[in-house]
PyMOL Python script that loads the backbone (N, CA, C, O; Angstrom):
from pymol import cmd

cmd.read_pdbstr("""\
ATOM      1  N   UNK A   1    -151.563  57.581 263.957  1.00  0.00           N
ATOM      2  CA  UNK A   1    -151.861  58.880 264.498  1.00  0.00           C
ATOM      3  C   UNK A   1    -150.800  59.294 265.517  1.00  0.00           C
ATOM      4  O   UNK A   1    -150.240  60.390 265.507  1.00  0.00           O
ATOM      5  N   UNK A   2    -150.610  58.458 266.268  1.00  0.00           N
ATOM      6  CA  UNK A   2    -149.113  58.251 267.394  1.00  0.00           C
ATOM      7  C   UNK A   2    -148.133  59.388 266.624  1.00  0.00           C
ATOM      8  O   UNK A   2    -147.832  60.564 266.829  1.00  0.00           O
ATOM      9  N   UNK A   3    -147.845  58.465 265.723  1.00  0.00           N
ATOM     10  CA  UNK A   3    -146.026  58.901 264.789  1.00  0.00           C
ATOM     11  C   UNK A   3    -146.396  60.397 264.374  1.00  0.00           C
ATOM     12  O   UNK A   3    -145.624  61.336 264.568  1.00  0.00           O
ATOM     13  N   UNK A   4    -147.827  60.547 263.700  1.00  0.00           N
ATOM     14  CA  UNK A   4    -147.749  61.633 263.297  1.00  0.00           C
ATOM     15  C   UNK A   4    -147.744  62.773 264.633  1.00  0.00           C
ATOM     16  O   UNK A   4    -147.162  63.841 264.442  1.00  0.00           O
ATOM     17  N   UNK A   5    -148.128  62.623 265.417  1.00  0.00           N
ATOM     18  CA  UNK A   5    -148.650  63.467 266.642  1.00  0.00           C
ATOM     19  C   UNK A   5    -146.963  63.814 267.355  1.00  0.00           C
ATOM     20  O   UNK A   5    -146.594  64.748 268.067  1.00  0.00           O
ATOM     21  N   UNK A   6    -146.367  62.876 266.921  1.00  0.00           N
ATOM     22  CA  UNK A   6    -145.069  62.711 267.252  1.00  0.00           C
ATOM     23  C   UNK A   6    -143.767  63.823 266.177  1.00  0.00           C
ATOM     24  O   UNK A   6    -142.610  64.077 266.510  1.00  0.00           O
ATOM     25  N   UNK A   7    -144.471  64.269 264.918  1.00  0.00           N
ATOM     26  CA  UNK A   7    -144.028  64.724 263.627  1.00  0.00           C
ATOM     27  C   UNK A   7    -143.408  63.686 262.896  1.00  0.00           C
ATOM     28  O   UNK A   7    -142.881  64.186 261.903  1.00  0.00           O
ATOM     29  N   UNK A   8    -143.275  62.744 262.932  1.00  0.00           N
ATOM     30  CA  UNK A   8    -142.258  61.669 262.128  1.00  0.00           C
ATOM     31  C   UNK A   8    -143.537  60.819 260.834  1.00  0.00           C
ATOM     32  O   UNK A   8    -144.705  60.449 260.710  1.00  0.00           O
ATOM     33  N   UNK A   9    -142.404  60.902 260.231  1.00  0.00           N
ATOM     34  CA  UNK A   9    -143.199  60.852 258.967  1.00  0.00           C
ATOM     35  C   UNK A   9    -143.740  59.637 258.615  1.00  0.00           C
ATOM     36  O   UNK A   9    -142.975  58.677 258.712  1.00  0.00           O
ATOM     37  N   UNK A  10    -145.036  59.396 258.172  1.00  0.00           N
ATOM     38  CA  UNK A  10    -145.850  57.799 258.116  1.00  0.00           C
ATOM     39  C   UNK A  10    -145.746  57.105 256.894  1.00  0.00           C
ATOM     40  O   UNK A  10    -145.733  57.471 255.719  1.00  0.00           O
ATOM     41  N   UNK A  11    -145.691  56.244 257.340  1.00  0.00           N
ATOM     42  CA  UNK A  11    -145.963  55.408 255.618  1.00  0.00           C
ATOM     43  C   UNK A  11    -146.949  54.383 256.278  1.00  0.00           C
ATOM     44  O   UNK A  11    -147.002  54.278 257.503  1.00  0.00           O
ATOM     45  N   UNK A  12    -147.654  53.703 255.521  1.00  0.00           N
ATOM     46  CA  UNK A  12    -149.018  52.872 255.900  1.00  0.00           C
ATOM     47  C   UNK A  12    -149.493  52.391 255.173  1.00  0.00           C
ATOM     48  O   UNK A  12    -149.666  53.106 254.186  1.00  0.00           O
ATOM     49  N   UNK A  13    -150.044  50.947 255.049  1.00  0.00           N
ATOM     50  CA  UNK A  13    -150.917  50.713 253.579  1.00  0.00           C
ATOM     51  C   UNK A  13    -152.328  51.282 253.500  1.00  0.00           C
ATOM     52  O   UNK A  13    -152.986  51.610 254.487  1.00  0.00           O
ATOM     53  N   UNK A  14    -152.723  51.367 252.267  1.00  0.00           N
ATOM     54  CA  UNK A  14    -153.466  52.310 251.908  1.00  0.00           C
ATOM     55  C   UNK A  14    -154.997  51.821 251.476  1.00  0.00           C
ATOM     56  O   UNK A  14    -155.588  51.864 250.397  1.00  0.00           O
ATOM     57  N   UNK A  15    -155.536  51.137 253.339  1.00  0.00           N
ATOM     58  CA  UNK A  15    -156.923  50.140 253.518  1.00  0.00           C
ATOM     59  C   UNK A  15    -157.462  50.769 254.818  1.00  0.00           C
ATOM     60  O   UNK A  15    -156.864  51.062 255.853  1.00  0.00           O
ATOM     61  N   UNK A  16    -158.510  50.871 254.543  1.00  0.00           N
ATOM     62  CA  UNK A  16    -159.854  51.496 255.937  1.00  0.00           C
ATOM     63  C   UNK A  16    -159.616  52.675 256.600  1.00  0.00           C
ATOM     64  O   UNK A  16    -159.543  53.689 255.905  1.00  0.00           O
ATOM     65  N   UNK A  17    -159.485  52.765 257.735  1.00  0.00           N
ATOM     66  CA  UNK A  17    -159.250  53.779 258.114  1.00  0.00           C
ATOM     67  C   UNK A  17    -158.408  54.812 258.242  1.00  0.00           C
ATOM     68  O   UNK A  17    -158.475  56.014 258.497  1.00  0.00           O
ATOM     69  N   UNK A  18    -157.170  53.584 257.863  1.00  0.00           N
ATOM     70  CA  UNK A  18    -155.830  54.910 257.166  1.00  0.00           C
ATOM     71  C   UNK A  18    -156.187  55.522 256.506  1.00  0.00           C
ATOM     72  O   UNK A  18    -156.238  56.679 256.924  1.00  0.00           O
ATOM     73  N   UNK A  19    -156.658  55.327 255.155  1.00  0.00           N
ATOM     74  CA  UNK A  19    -156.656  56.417 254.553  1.00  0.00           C
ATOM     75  C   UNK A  19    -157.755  58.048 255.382  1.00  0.00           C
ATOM     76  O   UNK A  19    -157.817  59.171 254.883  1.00  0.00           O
ATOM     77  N   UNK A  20    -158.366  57.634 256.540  1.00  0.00           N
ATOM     78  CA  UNK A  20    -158.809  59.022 256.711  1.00  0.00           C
ATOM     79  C   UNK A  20    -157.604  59.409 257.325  1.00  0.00           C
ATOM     80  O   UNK A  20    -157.200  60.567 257.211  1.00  0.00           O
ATOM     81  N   UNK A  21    -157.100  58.712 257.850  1.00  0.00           N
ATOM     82  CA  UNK A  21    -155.819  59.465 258.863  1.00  0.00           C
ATOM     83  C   UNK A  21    -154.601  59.983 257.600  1.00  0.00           C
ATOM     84  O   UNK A  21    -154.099  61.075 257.865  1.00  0.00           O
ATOM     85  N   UNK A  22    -154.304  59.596 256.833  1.00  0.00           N
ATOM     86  CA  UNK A  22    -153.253  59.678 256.343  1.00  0.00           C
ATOM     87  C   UNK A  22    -153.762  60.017 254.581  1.00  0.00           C
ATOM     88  O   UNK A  22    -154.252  59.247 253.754  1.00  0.00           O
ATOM     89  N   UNK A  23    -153.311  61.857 254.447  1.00  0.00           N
ATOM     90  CA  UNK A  23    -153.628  62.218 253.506  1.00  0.00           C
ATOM     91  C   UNK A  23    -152.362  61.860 252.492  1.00  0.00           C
ATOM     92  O   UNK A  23    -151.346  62.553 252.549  1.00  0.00           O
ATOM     93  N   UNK A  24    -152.474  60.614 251.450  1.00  0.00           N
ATOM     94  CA  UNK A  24    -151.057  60.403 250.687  1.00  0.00           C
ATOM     95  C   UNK A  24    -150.807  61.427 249.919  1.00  0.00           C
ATOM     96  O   UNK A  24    -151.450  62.036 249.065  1.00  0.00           O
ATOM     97  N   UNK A  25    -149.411  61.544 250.521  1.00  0.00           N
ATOM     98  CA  UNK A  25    -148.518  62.470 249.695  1.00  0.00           C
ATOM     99  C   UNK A  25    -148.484  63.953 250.467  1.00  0.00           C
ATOM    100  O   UNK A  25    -147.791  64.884 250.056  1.00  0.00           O
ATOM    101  N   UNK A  26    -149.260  64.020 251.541  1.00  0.00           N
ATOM    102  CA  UNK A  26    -149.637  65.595 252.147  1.00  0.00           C
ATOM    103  C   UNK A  26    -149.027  65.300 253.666  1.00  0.00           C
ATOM    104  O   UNK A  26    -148.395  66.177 254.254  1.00  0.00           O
ATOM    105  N   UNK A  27    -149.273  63.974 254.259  1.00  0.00           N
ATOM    106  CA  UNK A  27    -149.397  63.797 255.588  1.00  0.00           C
ATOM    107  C   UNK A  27    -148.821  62.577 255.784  1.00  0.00           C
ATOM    108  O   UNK A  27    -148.629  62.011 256.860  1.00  0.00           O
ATOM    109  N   UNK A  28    -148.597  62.262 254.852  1.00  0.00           N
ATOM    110  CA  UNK A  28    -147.893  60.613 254.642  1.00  0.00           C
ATOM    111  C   UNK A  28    -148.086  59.964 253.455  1.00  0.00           C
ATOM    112  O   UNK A  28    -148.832  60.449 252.604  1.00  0.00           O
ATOM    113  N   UNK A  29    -147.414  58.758 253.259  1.00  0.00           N
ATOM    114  CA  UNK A  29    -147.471  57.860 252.393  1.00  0.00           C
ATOM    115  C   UNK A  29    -148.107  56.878 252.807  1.00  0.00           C
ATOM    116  O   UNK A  29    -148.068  56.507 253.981  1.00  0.00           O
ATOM    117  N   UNK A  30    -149.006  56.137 251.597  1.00  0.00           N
ATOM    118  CA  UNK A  30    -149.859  54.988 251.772  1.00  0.00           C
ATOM    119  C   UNK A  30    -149.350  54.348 250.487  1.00  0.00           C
ATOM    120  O   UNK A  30    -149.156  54.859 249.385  1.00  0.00           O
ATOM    121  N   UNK A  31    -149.170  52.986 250.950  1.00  0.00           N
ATOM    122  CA  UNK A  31    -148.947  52.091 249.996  1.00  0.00           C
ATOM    123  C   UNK A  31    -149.424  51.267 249.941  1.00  0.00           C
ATOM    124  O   UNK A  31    -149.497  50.482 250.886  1.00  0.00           O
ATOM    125  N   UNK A  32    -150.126  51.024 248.456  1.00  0.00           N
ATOM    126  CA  UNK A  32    -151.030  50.117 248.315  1.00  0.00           C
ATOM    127  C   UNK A  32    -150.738  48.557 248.285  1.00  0.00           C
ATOM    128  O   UNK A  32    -149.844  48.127 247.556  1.00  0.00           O
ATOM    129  N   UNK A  33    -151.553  47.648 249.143  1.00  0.00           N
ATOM    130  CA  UNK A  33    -151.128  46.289 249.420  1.00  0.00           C
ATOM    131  C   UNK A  33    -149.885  45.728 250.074  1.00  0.00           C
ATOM    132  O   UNK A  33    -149.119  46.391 250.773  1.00  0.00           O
ATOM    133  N   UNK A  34    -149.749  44.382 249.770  1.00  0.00           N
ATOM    134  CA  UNK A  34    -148.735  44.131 250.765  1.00  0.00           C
ATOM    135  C   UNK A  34    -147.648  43.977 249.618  1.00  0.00           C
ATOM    136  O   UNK A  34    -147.174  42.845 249.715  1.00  0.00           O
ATOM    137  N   UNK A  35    -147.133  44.601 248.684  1.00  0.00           N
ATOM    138  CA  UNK A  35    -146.404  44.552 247.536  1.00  0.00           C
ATOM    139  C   UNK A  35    -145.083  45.078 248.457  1.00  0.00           C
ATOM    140  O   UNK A  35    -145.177  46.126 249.096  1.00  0.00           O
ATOM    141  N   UNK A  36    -143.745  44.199 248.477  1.00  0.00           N
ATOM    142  CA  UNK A  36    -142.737  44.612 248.946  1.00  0.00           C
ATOM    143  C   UNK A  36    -141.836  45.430 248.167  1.00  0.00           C
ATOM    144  O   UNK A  36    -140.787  45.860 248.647  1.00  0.00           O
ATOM    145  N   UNK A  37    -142.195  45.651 247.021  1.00  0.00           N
ATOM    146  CA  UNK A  37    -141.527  46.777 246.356  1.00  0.00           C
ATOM    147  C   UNK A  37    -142.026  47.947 246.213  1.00  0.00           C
ATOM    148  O   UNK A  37    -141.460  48.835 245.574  1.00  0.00           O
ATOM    149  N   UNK A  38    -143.183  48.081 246.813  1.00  0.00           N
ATOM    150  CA  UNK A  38    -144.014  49.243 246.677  1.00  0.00           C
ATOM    151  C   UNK A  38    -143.574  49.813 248.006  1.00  0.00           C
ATOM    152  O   UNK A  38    -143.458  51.008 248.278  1.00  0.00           O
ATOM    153  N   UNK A  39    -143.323  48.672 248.872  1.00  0.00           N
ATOM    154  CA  UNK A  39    -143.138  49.165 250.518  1.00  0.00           C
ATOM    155  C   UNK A  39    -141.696  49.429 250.476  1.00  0.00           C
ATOM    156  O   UNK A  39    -141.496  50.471 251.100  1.00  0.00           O
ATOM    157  N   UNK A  40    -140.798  49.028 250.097  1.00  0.00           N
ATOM    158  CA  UNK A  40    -139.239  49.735 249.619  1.00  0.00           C
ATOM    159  C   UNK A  40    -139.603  50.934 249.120  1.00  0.00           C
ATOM    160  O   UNK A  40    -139.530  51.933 249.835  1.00  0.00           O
ATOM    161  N   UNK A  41    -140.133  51.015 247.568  1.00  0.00           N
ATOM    162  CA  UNK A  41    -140.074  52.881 247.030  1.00  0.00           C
ATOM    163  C   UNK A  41    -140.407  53.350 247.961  1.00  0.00           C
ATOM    164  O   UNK A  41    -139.571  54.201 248.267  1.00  0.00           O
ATOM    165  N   UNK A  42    -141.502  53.293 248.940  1.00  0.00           N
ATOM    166  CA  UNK A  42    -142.077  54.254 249.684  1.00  0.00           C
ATOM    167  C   UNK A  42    -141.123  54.582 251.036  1.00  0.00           C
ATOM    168  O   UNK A  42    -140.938  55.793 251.156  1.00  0.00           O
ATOM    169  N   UNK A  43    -140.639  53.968 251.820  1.00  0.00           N
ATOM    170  CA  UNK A  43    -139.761  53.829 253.025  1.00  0.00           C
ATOM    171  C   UNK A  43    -138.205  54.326 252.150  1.00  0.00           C
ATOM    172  O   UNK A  43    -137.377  54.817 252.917  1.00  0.00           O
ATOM    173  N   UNK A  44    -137.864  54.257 250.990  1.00  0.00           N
ATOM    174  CA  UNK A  44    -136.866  54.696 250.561  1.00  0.00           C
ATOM    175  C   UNK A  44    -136.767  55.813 250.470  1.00  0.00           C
ATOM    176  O   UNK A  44    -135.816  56.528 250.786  1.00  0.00           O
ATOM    177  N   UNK A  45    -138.282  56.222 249.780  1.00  0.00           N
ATOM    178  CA  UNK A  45    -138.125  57.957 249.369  1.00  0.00           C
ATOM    179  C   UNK A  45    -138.384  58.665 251.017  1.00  0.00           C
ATOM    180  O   UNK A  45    -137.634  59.571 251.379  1.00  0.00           O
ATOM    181  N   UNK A  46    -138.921  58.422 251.462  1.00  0.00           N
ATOM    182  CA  UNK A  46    -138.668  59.057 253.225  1.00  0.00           C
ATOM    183  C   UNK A  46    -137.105  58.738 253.569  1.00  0.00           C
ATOM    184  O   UNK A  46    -136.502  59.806 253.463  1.00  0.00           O
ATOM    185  N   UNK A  47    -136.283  57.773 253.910  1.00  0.00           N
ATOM    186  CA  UNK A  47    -134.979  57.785 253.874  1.00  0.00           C
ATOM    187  C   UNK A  47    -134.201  58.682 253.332  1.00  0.00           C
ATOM    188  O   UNK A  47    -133.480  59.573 253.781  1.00  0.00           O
ATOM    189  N   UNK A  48    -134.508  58.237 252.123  1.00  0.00           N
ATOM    190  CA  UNK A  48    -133.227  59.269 251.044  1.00  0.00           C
ATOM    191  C   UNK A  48    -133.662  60.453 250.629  1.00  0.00           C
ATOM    192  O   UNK A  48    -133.080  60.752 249.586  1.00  0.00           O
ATOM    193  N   UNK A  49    -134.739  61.602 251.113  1.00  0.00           N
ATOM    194  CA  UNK A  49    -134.930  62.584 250.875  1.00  0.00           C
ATOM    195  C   UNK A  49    -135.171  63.215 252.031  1.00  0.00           C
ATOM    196  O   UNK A  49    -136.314  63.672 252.033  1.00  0.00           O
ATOM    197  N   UNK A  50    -134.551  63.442 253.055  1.00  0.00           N
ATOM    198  CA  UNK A  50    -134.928  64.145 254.655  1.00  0.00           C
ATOM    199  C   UNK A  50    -135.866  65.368 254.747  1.00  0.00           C
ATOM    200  O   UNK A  50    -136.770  65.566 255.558  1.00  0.00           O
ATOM    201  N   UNK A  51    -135.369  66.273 253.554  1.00  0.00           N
ATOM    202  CA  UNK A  51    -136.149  67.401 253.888  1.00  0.00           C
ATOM    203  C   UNK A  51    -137.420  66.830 253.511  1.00  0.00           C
ATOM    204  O   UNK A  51    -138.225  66.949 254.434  1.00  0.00           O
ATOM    205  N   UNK A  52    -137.923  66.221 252.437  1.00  0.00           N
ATOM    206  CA  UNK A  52    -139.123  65.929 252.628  1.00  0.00           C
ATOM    207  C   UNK A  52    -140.123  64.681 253.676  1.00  0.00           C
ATOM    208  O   UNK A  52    -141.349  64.584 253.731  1.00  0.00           O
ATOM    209  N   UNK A  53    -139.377  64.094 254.195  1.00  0.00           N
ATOM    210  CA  UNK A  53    -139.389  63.737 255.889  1.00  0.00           C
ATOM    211  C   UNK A  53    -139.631  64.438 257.060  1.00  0.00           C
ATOM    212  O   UNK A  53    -140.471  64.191 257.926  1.00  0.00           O
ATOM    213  N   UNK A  54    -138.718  65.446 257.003  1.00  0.00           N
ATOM    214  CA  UNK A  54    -138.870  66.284 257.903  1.00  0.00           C
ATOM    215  C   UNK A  54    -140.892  66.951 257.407  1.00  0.00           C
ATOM    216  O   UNK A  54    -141.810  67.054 258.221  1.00  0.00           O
ATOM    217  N   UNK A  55    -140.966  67.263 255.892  1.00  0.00           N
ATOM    218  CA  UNK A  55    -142.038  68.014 255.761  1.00  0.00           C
ATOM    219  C   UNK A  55    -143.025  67.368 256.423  1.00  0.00           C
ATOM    220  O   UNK A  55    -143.631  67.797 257.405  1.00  0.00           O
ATOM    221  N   UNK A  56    -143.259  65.815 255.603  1.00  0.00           N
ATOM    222  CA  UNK A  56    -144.154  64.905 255.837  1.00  0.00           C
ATOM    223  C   UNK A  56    -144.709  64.924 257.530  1.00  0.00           C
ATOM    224  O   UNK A  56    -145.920  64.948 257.753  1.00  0.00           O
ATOM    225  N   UNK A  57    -143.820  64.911 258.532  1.00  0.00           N
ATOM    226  CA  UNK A  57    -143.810  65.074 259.844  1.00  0.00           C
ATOM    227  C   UNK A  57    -144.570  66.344 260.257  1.00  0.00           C
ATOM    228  O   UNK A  57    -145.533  66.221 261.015  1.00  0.00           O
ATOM    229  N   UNK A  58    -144.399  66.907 260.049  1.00  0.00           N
ATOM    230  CA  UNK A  58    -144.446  68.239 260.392  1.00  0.00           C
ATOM    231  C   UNK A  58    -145.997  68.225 259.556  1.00  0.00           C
ATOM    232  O   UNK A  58    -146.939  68.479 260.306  1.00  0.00           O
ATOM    233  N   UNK A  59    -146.321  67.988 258.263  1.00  0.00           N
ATOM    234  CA  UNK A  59    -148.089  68.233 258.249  1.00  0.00           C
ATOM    235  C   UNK A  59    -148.730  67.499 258.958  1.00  0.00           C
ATOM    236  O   UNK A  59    -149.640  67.919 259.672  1.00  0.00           O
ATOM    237  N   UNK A  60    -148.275  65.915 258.876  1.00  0.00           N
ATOM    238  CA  UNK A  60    -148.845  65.058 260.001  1.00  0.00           C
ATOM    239  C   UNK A  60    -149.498  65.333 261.214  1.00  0.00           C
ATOM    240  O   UNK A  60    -150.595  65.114 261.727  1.00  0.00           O
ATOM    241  N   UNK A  61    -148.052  66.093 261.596  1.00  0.00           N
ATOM    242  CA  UNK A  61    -148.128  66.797 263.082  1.00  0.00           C
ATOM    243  C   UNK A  61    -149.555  67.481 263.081  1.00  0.00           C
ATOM    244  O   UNK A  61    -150.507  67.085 263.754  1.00  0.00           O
ATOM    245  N   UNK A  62    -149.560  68.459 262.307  1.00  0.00           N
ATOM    246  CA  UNK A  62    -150.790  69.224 261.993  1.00  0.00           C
ATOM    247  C   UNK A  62    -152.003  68.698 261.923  1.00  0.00           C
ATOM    248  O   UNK A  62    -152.977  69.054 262.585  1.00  0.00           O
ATOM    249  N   UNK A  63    -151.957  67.816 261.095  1.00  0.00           N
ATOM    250  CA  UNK A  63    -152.988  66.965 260.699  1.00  0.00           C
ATOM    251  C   UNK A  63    -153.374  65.809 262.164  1.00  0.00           C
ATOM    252  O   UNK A  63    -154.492  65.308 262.280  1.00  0.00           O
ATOM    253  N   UNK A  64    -152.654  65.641 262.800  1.00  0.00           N
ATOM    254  CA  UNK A  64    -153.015  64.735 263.980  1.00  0.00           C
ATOM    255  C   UNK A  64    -153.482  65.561 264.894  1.00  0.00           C
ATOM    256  O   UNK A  64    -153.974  64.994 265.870  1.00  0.00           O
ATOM    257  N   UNK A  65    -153.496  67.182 264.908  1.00  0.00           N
ATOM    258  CA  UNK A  65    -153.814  67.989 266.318  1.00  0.00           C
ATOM    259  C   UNK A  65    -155.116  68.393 266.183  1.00  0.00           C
ATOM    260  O   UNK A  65    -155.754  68.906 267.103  1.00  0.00           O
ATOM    261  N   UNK A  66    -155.615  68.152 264.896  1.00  0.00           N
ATOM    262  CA  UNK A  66    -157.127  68.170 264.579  1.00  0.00           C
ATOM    263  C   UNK A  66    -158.383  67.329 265.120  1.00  0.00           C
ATOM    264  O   UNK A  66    -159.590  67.562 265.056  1.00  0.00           O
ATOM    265  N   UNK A  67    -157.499  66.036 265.796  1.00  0.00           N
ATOM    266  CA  UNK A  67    -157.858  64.973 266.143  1.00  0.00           C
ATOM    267  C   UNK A  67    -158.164  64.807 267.660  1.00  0.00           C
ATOM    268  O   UNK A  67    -158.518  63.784 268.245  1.00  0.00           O
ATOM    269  N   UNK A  68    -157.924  66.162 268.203  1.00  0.00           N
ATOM    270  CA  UNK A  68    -157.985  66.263 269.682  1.00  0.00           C
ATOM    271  C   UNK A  68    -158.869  65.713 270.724  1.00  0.00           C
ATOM    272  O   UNK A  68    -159.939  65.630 270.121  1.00  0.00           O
ATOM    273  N   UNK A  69    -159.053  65.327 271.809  1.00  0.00           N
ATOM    274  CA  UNK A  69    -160.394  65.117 272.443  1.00  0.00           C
ATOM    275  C   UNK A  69    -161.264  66.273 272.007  1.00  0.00           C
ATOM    276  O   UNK A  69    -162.221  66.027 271.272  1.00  0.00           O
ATOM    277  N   UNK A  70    -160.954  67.833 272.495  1.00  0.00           N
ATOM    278  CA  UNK A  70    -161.977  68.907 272.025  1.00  0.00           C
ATOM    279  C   UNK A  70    -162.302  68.941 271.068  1.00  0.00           C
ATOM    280  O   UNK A  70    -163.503  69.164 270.919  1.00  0.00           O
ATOM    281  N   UNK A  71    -161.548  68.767 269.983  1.00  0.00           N
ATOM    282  CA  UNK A  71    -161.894  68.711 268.329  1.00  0.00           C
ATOM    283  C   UNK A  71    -163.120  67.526 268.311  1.00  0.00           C
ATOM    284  O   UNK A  71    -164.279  67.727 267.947  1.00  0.00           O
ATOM    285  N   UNK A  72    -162.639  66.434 268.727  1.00  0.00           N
ATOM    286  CA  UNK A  72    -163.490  65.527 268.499  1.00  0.00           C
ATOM    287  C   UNK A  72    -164.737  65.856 269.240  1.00  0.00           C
ATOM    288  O   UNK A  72    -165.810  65.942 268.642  1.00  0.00           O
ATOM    289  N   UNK A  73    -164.635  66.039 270.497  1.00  0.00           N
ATOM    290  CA  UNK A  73    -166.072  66.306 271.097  1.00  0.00           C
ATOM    291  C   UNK A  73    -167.269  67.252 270.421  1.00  0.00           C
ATOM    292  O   UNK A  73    -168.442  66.940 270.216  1.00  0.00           O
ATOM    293  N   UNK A  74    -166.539  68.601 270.123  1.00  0.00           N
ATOM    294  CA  UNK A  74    -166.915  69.553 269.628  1.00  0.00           C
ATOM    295  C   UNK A  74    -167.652  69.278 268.159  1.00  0.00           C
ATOM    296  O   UNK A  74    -168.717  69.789 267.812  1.00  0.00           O
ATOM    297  N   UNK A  75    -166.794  68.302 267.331  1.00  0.00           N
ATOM    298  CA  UNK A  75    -167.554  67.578 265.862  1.00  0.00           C
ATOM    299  C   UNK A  75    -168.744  67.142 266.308  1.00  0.00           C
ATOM    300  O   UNK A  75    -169.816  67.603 265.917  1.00  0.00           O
ATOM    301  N   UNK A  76    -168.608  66.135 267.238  1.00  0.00           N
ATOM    302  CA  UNK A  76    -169.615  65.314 267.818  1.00  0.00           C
ATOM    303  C   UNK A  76    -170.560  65.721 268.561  1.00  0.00           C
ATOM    304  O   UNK A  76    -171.183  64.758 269.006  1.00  0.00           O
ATOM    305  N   UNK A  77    -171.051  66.929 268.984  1.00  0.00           N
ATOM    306  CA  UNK A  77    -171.920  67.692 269.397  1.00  0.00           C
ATOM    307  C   UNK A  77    -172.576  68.489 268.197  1.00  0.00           C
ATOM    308  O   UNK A  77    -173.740  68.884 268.128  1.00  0.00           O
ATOM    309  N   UNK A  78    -171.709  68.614 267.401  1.00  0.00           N
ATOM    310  CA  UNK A  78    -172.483  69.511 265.949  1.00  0.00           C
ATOM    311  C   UNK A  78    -173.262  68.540 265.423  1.00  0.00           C
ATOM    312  O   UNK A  78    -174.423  68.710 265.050  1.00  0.00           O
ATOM    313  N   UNK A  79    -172.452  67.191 265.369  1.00  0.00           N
ATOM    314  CA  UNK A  79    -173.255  66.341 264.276  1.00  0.00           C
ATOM    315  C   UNK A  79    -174.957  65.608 264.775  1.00  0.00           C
ATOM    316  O   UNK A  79    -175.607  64.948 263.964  1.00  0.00           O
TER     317      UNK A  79
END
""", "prot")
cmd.dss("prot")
cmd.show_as("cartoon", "prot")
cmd.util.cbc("prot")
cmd.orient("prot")
């Protein structure tokens, strides 16, 4: 949540609670298990494609400001 709040783009494996934080492919990449070639494609294609780095960051960003104390309080009073 850090990195994204930060805009920089996530990659993460793709177990428990990441996946609420991290929409794959919208807000970041999740890669499934501890497969080291799965964790190369994924850290590669953020490397070698910037503009879509830069994107990834930037929804993150978005996606982490949802997460606010007020946001959260405010859920948590509805529910």
């Amino acid at each position: 949540m850090e990195a994204q709040a930060c805009g920089r783009p996530v990659v993460a494996t793709d177990v428990g609670g990441l996946r609420h934080a991290v929409d794959d492919g919208a807000t970041g990449l999740l890669v499934p298990g501890h497969d080291p070639h799965e964790w190369a494609k994924a850290l590669g294609s953020v490397l070698d494609d910037r503009e879509a780095a830069q994107w990834l960051g930037a929804t993150g960003a978005v996606h982490a400001a949802t997460f606010s104390w007020s946001n959260t309080a405010a859920s948590t009073l509805r529910a």
